[in-house]
N, C-alpha and C positions, 0 to 999 in steps of 0.2 A: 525401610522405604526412604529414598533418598529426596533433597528437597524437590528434584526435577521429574520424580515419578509424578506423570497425569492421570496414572488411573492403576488401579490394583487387578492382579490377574486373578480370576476367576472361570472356573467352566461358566459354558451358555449354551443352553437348551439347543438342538436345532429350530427350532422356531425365534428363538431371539437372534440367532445369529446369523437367519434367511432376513428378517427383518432389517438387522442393521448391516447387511448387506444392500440389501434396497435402499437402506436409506444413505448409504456411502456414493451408491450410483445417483441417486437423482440429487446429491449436495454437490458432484462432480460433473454432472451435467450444469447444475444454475452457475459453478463456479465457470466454467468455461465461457459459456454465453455471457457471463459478467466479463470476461477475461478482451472476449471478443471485442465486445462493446468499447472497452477502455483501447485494447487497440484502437479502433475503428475512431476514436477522439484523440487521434495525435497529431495532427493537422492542427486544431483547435485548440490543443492542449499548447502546445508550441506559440500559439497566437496569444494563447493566454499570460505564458511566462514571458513574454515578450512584452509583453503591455505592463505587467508585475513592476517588470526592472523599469521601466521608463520611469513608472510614476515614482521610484521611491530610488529612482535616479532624478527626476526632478523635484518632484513636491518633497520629497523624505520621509523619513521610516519615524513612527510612532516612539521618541525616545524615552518621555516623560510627562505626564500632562498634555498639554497641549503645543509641546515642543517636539518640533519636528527637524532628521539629520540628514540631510541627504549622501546614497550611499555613494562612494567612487564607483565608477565601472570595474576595478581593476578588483573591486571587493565582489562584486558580483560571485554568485557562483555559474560553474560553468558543468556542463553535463559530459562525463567521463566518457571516453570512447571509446564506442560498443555497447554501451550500457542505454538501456529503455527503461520505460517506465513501467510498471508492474503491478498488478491485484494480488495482492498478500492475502492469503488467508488462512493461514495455518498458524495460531498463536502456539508459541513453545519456547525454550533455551537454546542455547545454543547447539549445532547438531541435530534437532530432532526434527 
């Protein structure tokens, strides 16, 4: 077994495995509707990261204490093109 094995093979009943069949669809159903959702806030979400950068383009970014840096625009990060924002849910290594 290697460190990136998540789970060991074994047979499963058909009953455990009409079960977690079910339960694969309805985790795929709430992931979606989660998925949609987060779509559906990118409008908002964009308003958000926009208002992000202001303040800590003005006020500045929490460096130490109560010492605050403000960042350059040029430091900002900037969102890759073509690339969206995304509902992760599959924890694993690389590849899986």
């Amino acid at each position: 077994m290697t460190f990136k094995t998540q789970s060991i093979e074994h047979p499963a009943s058909p009953e455990t495995q009409a079960w977690l069949d079910e339960e694969i669809a309805e985790q795929e159903e709430r992931f979606n509707a989660i998925a949609s959702h987060v779509d559906s806030l990118e409008p908002r979400r964009r308003q958000w990261y926009r208002e992000f950068f202001d303040r800590i383009n003005t006020l500045g970014f929490n460096a130490d204490g109560d010492s605050k840096i403000p960042i350059a625009l040029d430091d900002l990060p900037v969102q890759p093109e073509g690339r969206k924002d995304q509902v992760v849910w599959k924890h694993g290594a690389d590849g899986d």
